[in-house]
N, C-alpha and C positions, 0 to 999 in steps of 0.2 A: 354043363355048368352046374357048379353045386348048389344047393338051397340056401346056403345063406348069403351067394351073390345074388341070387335073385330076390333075395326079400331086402337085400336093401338098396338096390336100384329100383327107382321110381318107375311106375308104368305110367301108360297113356290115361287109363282109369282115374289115374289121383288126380291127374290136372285139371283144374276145377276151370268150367266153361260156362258156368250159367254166371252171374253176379257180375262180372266182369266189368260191363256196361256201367250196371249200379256204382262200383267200386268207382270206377272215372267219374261220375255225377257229383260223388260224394265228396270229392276234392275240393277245395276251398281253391276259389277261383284268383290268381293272383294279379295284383295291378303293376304295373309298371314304374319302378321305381323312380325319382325325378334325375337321378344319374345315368338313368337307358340312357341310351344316344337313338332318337329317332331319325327316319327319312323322313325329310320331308318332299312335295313336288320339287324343289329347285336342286334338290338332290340326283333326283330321277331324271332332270333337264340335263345336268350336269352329265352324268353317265350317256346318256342320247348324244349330247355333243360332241361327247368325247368319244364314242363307239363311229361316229359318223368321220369325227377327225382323222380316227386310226385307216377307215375303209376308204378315204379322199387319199391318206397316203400312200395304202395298198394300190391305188388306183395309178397312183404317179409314179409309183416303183415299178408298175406293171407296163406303162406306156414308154418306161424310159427302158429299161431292159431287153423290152418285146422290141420297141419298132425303131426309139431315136439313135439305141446306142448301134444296132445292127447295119442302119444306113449310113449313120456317119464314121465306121469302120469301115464299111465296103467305098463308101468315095473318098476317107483318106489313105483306105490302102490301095486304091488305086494308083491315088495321087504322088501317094510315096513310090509304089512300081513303075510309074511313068518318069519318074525322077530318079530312082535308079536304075531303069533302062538307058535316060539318058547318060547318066555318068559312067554305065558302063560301057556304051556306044563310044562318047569321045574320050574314054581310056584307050578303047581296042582299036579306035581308028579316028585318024584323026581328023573329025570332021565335028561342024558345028549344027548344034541345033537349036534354030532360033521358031519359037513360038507370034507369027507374024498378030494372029487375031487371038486374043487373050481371052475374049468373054466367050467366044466359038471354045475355045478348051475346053473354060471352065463350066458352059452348058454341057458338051458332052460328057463332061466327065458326073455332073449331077444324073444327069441323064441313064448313061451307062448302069449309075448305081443305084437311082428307081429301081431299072429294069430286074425283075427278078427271073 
């Protein structure tokens, strides 16, 4: 490099390190104008509430997703397979199928879709 890029880039030497402190002390300390907007506590409650509302409905998104929508997919797609079993059965031949005990199904079929 040549000597007059080094003489006018600043080194580490000029950067002044003592006073520094002082220089912040010496600041006139400022008050808070009556137009701030302060927080106050019901401000803080508010945010708490609202941090708690958003994680209650993360909660409910997570239960409905995770476990109610999964079950009551696998026992209405049961329910649907077993109804288009039947209508494919009495298309292909012509016989009838009649469901004698209705609550006996409709247990096996919750049943079924517990079962994992």
């Amino acid at each position: 490099m040549s000597d007059s890029m080094m003489s006018s880039d600043p080194s580490i030497s000029d950067i002044p390190t003592q006073g520094s402190e002082d220089d912040v002390d010496s600041l006139p300390e400022s008050e808070p104008d009556s137009d701030d907007v302060t927080i106050s506590d019901s401000d803080y409650d508010d945010s708490d509430a609202e941090r708690q509302w958003k994680e209650s409905l993360e909660q409910l998104e997570l239960l409905l997703s995770m476990v109610l929508v999964p079950y009551a997919g696998k026992y209405f797609g049961r329910k649907f397979a077993f109804w288009g079993w039947k209508r494919y059965m009495e298309w292909m031949y012509p016989v009838d199928i009649l469901i004698t005990n209705k609550a006996a199904f409709e247990g096996a079929g919750i049943v079924g879709a517990a079962s994992l």
